[in-house]
C-alpha positions in Angstrom: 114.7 67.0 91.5 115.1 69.8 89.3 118.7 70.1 89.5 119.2 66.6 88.3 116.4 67.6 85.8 118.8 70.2 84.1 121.9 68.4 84.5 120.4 66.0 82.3 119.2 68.5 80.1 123.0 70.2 79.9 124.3 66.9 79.1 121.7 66.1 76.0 122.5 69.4 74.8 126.6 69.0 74.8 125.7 66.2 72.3 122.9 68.3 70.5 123.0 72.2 71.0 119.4 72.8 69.4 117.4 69.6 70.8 114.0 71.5 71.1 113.2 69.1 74.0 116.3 69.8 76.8 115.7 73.2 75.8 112.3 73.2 76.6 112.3 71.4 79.9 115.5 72.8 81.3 114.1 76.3 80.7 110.3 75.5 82.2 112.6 74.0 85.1 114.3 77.2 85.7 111.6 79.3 85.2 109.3 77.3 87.8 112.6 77.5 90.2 112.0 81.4 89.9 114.9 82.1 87.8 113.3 83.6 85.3 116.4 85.9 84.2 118.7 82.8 84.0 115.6 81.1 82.2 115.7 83.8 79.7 119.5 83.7 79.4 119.8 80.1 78.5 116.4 80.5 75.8 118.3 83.3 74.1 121.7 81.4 73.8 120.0 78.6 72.3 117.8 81.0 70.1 121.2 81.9 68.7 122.3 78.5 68.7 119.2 77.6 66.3 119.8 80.5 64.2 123.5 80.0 63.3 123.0 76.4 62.5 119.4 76.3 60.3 119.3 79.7 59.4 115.9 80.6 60.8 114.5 81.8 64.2 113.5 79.8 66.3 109.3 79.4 66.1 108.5 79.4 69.9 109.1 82.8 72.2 110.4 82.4 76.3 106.2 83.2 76.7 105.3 80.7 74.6 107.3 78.2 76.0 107.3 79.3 79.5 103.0 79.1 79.5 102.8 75.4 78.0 
């Protein structure tokens, strides 16, 4: 159920915005859900997310992750 999928997901990230995990399966959920440009949204946001908090990019791109 991918809808229950992300809602978990959303909920692990209100407690930890950069958990490379939710992240990762909330935005290969989207993405196999064909919505890729929502998909992309919510991997740039957290891209920021990442950035502001440790300083560094973030060391996977939306191709990377979306073709694991």
């Amino acid at each position: 159920h991918p809808e229950k999928i992300i809602k978990i997901c959303d909920t692990i990230l209100s407690f930890d915005s950069v958990d490379q995990d939710a992240i990762k399966l909330k935005v290969l959920t989207l993405y196999n859900q064909g919505k890729i440009n929502i998909a992309k949204n919510v991997f740039n946001l957290f891209v920021a997310e990442y950035k502001r908090i440790y300083d560094e990019p973030f060391p996977l791109t939306f191709k990377d992750l979306t073709s694991s």
